[in-house]
C-alpha positions in Angstrom: -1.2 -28.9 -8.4 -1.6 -30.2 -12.2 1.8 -30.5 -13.6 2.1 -32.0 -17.6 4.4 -35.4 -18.5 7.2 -33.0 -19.1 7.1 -31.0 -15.9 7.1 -35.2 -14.1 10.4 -36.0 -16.0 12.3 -33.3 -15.6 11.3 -33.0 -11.9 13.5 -36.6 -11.6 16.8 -34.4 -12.5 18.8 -34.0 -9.6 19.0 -29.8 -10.1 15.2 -30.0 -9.8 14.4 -32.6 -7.4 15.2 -30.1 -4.7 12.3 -27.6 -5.9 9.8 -27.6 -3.0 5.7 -27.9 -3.9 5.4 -24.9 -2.2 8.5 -22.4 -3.6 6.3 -23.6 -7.1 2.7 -22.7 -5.5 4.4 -19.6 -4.3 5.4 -18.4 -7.6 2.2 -18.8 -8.6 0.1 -17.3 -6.3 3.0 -13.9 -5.7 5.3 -13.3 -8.3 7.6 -11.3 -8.4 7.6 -10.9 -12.5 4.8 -12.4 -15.1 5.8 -12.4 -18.6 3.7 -14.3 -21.5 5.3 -16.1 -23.9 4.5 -16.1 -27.8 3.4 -19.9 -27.2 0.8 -18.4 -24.7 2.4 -19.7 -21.9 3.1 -18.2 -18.7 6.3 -17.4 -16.8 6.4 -16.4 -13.8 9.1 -15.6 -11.3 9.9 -15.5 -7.6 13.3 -15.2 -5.5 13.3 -18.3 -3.1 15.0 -16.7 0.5 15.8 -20.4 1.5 18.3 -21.2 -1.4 18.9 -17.0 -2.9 18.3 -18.0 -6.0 14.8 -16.8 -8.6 12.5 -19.9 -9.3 11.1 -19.7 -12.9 8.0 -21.6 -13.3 6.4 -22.2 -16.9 2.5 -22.7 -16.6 0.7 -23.7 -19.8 -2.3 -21.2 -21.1 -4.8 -22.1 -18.6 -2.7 -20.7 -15.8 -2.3 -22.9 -13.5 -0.9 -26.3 -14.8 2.6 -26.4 -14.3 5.0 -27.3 -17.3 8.3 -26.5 -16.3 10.2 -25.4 -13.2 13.6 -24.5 -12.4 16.3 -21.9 -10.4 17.1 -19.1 -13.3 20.3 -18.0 -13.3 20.2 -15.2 -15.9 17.2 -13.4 -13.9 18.6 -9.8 -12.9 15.9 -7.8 -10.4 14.1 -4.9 -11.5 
């Protein structure tokens, strides 16, 4: 998985440390919602069953390095 500097630092936050590899790959690979950003990045979406709570991830433009990753509490389904 290619992740930026960013995506390494923030990943040392205790809030994020507990994000698996794979809820992140998952995301990827089956999202629930895709949006892209004015930037041209990606976000993409999926509810993690484990923890109930929606995993944003922020890929940059290619797709599939990962900038950002985190458990978004304003998401609402539908």
């Amino acid at each position: 998985m290619k992740t930026t500097q960013y995506f390494e630092y923030t990943r040392k936050r205790p809030d994020r440390a507990q994000i698996k590899n794979a809820w992140i790959k998952h995301a990827i690979e089956n999202p629930e919602k895709t949006e892209i950003q004015s930037d041209g990045r990606i976000r993409k979406w999926v509810k993690i069953e484990e923890v109930d709570k929606y995993l944003r991830v922020i890929l940059l433009e290619d797709g599939e390095t990962v900038h950002n990753a985190f458990f978004d509490r304003a998401f609402k389904e539908g």
